[in-house]
C-alpha positions in Angstrom: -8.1 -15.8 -19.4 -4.4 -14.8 -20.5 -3.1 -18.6 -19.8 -4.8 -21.6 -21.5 -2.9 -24.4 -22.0 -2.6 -26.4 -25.2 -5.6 -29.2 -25.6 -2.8 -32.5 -25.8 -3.0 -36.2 -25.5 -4.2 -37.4 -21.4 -4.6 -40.6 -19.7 -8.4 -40.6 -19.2 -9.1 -39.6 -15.6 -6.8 -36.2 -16.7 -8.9 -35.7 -19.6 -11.7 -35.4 -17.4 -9.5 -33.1 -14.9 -8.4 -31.0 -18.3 -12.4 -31.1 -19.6 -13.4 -29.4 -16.7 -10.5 -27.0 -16.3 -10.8 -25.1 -19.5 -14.7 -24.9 -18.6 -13.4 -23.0 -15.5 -13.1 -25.2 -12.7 -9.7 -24.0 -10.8 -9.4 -27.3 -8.5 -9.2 -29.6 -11.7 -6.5 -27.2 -13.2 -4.6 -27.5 -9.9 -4.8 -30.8 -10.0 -3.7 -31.1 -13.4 -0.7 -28.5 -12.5 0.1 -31.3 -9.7 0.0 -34.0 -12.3 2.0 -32.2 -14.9 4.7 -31.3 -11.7 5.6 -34.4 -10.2 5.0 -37.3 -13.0 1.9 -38.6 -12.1 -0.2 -40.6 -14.7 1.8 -38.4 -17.3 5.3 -37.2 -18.2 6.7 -34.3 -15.6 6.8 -31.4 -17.6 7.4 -28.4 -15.1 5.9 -25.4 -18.0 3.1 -26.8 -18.4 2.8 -27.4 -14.7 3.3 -23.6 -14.1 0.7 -23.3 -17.5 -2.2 -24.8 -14.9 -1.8 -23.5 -12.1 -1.5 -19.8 -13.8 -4.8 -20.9 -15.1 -6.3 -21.8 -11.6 -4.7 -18.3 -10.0 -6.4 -16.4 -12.6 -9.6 -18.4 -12.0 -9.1 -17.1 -8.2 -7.5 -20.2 -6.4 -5.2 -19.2 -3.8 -3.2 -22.9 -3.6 -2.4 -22.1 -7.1 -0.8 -18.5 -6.3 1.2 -19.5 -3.3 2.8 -22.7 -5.9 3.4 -19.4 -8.8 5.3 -17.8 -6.0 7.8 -20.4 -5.4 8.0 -21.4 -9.3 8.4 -17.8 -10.2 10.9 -16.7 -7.1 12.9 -19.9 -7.8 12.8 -20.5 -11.6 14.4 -23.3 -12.6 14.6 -24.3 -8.6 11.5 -24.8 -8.4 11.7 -28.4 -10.1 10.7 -31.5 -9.3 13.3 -33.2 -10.3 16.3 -31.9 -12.5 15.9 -33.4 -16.1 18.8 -35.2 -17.0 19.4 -34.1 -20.8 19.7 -30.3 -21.0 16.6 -28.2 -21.4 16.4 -24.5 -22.0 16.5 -22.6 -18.5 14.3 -20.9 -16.8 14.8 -18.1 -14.7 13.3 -16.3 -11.7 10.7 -13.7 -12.2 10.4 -12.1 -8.9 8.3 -9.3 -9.7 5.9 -12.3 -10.7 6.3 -13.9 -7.6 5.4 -10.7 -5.7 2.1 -10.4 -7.5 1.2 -13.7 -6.8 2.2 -13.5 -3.0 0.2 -10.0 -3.1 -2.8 -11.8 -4.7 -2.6 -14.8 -2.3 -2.4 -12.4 0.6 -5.2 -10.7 -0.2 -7.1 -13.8 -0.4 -6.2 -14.0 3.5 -3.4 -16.6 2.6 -0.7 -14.8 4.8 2.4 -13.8 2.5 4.1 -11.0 4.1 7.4 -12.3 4.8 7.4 -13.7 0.9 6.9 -10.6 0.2 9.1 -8.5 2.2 11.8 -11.3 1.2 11.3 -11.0 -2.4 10.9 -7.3 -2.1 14.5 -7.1 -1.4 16.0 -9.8 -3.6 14.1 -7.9 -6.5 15.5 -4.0 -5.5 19.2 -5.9 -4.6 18.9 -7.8 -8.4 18.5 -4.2 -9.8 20.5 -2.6 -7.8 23.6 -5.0 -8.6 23.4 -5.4 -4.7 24.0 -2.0 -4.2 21.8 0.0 -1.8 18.6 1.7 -4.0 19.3 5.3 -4.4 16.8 7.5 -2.2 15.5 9.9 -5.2 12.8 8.3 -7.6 14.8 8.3 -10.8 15.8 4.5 -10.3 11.7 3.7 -9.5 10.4 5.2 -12.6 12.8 3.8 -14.7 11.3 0.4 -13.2 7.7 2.0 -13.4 8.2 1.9 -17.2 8.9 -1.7 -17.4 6.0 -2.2 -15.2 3.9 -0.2 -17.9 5.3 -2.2 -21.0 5.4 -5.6 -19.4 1.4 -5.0 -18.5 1.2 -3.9 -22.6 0.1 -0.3 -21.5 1.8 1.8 -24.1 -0.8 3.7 -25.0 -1.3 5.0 -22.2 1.8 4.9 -20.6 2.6 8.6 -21.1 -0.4 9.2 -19.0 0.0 6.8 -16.1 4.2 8.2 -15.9 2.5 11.9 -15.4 0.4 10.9 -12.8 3.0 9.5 -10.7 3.8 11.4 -7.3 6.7 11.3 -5.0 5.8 10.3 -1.7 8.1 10.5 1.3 7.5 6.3 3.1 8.1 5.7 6.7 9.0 2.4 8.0 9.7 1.5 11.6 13.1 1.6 13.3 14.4 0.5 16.2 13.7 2.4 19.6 11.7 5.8 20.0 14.6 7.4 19.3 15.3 10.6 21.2 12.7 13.5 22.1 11.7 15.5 19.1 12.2 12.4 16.8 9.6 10.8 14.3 8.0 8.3 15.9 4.5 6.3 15.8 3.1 5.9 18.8 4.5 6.2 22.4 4.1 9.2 24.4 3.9 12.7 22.3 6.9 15.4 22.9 5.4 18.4 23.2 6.1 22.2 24.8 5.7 22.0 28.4 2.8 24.6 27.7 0.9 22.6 25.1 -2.1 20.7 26.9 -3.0 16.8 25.8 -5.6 17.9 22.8 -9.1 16.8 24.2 -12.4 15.2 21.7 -15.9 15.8 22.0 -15.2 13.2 25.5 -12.1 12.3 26.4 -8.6 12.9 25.0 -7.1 12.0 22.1 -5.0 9.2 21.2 -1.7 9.7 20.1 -1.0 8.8 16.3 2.4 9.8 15.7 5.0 12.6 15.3 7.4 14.2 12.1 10.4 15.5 13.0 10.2 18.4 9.9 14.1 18.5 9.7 14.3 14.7 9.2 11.6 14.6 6.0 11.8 18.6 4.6 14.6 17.6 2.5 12.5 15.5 0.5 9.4 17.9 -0.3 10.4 21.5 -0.4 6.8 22.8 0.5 6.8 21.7 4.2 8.6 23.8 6.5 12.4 23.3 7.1 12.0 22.7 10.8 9.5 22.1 13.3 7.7 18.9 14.7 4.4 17.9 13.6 1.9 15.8 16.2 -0.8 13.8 15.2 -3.8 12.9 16.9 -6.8 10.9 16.4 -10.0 9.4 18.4 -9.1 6.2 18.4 -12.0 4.8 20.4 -14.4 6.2 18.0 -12.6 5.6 15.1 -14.2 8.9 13.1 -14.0 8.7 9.6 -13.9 12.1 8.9 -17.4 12.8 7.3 -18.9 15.2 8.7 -18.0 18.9 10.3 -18.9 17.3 13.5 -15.5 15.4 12.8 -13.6 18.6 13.4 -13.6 17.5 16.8 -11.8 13.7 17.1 -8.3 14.6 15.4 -5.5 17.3 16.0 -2.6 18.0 14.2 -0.4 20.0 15.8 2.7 22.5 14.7 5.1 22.8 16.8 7.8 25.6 15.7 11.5 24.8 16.1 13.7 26.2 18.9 10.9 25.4 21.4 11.4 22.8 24.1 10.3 19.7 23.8 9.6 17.0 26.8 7.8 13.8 26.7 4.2 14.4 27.6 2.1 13.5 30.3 -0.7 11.1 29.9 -3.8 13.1 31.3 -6.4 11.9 33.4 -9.0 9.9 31.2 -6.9 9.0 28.4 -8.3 5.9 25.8 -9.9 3.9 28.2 -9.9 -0.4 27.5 -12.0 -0.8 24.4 -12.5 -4.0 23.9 -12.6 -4.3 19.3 -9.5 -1.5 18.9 -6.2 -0.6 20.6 -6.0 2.8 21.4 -2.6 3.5 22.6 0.2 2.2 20.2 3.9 1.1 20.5 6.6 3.6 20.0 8.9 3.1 16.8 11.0 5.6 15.2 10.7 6.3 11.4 13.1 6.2 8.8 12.3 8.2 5.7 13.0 7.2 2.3 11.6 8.5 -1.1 8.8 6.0 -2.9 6.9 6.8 -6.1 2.8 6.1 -5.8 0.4 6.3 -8.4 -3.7 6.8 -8.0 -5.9 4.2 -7.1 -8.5 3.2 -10.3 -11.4 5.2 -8.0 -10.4 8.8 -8.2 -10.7 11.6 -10.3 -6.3 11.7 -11.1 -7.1 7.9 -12.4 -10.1 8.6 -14.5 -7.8 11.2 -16.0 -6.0 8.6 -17.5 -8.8 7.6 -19.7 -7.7 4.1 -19.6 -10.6 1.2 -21.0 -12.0 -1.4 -18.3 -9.4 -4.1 -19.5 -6.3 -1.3 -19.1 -7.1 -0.3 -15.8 -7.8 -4.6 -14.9 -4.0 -4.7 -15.9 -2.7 -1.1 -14.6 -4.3 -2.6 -11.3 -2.8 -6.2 -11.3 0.6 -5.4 -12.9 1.3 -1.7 -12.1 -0.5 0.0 -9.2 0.0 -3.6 -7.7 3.8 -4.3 -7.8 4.3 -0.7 -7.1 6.1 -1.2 -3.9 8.6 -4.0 -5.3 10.6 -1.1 -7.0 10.6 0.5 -3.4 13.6 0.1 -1.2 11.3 0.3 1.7 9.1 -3.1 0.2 5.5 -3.9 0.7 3.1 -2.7 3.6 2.1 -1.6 6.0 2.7 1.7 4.1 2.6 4.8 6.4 3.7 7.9 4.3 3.9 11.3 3.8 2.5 13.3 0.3 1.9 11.6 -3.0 -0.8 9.4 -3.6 -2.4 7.6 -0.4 -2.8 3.7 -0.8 -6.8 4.2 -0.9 -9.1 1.2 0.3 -12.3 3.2 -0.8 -13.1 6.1 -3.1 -12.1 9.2 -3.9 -10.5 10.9 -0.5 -10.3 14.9 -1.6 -14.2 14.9 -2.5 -15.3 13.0 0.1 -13.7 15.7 2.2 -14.5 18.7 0.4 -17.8 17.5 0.4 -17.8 16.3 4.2 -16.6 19.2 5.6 -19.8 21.5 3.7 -22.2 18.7 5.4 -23.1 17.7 1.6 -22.0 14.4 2.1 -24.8 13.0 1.0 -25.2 15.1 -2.1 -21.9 13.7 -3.7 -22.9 11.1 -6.2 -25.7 14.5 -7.5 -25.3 17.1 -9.5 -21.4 18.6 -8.5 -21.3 21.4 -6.7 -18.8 23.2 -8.7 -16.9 25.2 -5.9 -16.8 22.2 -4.0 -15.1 20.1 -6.9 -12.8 23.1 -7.0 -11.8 22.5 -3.5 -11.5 18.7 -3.7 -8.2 19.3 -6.1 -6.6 21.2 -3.4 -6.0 18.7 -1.0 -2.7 16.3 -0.7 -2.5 13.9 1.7 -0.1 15.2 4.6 0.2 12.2 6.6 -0.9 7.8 5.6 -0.9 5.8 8.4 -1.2 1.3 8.3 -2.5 -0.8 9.9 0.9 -2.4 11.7 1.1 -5.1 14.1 4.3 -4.1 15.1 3.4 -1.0 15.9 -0.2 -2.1 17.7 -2.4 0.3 15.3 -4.4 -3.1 14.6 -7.8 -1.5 12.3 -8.5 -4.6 10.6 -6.7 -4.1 7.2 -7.6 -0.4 7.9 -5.9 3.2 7.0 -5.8 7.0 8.7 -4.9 9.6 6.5 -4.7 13.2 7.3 -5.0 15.6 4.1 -4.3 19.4 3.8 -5.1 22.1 1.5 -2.0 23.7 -0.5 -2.8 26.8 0.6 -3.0 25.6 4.5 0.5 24.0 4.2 2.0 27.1 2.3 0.7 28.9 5.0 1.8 26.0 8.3 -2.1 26.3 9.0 -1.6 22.4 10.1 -4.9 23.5 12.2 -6.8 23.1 9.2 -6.2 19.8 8.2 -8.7 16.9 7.9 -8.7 12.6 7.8 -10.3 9.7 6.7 -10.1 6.5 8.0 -10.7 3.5 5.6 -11.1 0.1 6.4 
């Protein structure tokens, strides 16, 4: 453990509490955290209050995260009680209080407006309360105090290389007009485009990129244009096998064509009972975000970082990634860069999904296959997002292309995965 507090002088009964704490037992070092806090049985001594329960946190106790996030986002706030001689100050550390509130979140205590909160202070603090500028410049220069602070020099070079641009979309007000990006709602498509039909019924509607609205952020997609997404959502297809080919779309749409807000055909999602199927139109507001690969894919094993590196690239990099983001913590629905993976690696699962050799890809490689996996980039990462209805249980859709196809606007040929 990185926090183990010094052996002093207790009372008996918070010997016993201490006894068992260093042996690993998180609820005595909460309850010696307590102790220490407010006085009781022993001298309030806020530090070595925060000592304990950064000892139970580590040892997986969520009561202890929740307390780090309010002793880290309010630093010398936080007190019990303010000690009447001066003592030394201590400060916020917000990015600390965002990993707790991402660790006790993930531990089903629910911290999303801490975070979103926090998220903001931290970007306005290094800002100087000025707006964070859209290019990336001003999240890498973060991303390398992320790298030092986690004491990843020596392979810092490495994990700054593998950092991609991403284009984020967060939710905005209204539907906006026709032709606009939007999640959910009704699609706007040519007045000669039929709803895109699956295997059974039609498709639900995912969401739509307005190309002039994001192109300026990634010169390889095409200046104008609309792109529409669509997805079984009723069978919730995970994209692995050819059969697959079948329960998305993704549409191109080329500009100067008219667009009008499409009629729902006969037959569309019908009630399903574990999933919605038909999601509430947002707009989406598209700002630049950095991303960096998740530990299980081939760009991360290219790091050649030890099993205690990538423990601390995943807790104190890849984790607080989004807290240099003006956009601030999920949902996370993007465009390009590195998708926020739940499972393995996406581009060979794919590659090897679409051969129907899924099942051969933990054998020998097949080499032309491995080949095509580093092809891919992910066109389009979409949340799960209560506001928006696209409720998968902590579950994500992405829709991957091959270079070639998106040089090319052969959007036809794209491909997902859904995660959960």
């Amino acid at each position: 453990m990185d926090h183990v507090p010094k052996l002093t002088d207790l009372p008996p009964k918070l010997a016993k509490l201490r006894d068992r704490a260093t042996q690993g037992d998180a609820r005595s070092a909460v309850k010696l955290g307590d102790a220490h806090y407010r006085g009781e049985g022993i001298a309030e001594d806020f530090d070595a209050a925060r000592t304990w329960y950064l000892r139970a946190a580590e040892l997986g106790d969520v009561d202890a995260m929740v307390n780090l996030v309010y002793f880290f986002s309010k630093g010398d706030g936080a007190r019990w009680t303010q000690p009447k001689a001066p003592a030394p100050p201590t400060a916020a550390a917000l990015a600390e209080a965002i990993r707790w509130a991402t660790a006790a979140n993930a531990k089903g205590r629910d911290q999303t407006s801490a975070i979103a909160a926090l998220a903001k202070q931290l970007a306005k603090a290094r800002t100087g309360g000025k707006a964070p500028p859209r290019t990336s410049r001003t999240q890498r220069a973060g991303l390398t105090e992320l790298i030092a602070s986690a004491k990843l020099a020596r392979i810092g070079a490495e994990i700054e290389a593998s950092c991609e641009d991403s284009i984020r979309l967060t939710l905005r007000a209204g539907a906006g007009r026709v032709g606009t990006s939007r999640i959910g709602g009704r699609p706007d498509l040519p007045k000669d485009q039929p709803w895109p039909l699956g295997a059974t019924h039609p498709l639900s509607f995912i969401a739509q990129i307005d190309l002039a609205e994001v192109a300026p952020l990634d010169k390889t997609l095409p200046r104008a244009g609309l792109l529409s997404f669509f997805w079984d959502a009723i069978g919730a297809d995970w994209g692995m096998a050819p059969e697959s080919a079948s329960q998305f779309r993704v549409l191109y749409t080329e500009p100067g064509r008219a667009l009008a807000k499409a009629k729902p055909p006969k037959g569309l999602v019908p009630a399903h009972e574990h999933m919605t199927v038909e999601f509430a139109a947002h707009g989406l507001e598209p700002t630049i975000e950095i991303t960096l690969p998740f530990s299980r894919t081939t760009s991360f094993r290219a790091i050649g970082a030890t099993a205690a590196e990538t423990n601390r690239y995943l807790e104190r990099v890849y984790g607080e990634l989004t807290a240099l983001s003006p956009a601030g913590p999920a949902p996370c629905h993007r465009m390009f860069g590195h998708p926020d993976a739940l499972q393995g690696d996406m581009p060979r699962r794919i590659a090897y999904a679409r051969a129907g050799k899924l099942a051969q890809i933990d054998g020998t490689p097949i080499a032309a296959l491995e080949k095509e996996a580093t092809t891919y980039r992910l066109l389009l990462q979409i949340d799960t997002d209560a506001a928006a209805g696209t409720n998968w249980g902590e579950g994500r859709l992405y829709f991957w292309i091959r270079k070639a196809d998106l040089r090319a606007k052969r959007f036809d040929a794209a491909w997902i995965q859904f995660q959960q």
